[in-house]
C-alpha positions, 0 to 999 in steps of 0.5 A: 823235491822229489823222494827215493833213490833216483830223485837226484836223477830226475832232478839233472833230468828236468834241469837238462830239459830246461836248458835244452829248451831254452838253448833251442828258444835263444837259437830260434830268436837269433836266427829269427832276427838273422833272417829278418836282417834286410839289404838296408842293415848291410849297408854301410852305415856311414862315410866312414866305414864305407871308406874302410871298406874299400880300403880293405878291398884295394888291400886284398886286391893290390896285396901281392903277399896273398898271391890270389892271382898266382893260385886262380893262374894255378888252378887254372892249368891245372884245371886245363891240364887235366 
């Protein structure tokens, strides 16, 4: 493509160039369609996996493994404690 010594150089330099720029075109689309998301897309879209969900959600609350209620307790007095 190009002559001389630093021709291979200039050709990393313009393939770098090229991807940084079509790295940054991608990230733009998907943060674009991100921002465009609305309340209806973060609805349930069935019966179905508005049941899961709150499966998930009596898990985490009933789950005493995970102890939520002892570390707020927890963080509580310390917090008075202090």
């Amino acid at each position: 493509m190009f002559g001389g010594a630093d021709a291979q150089l200039v050709q990393d330099a313009l393939i770098i160039a090229a991807l940084a720029a079509a790295g940054g075109f991608a990230f733009a689309i998907g943060f674009r369609k991100l921002h465009n998301r609305t309340a209806d897309d973060m609805k349930p879209n069935s019966k179905g996996e508005l049941e899961e969900r709150v499966e998930v959600l009596e898990r985490i609350a009933t789950d005493r493994t995970i102890g939520l209620a002892d570390e707020i307790e927890q963080l509580r007095t310390t917090k008075e404690t202090a």
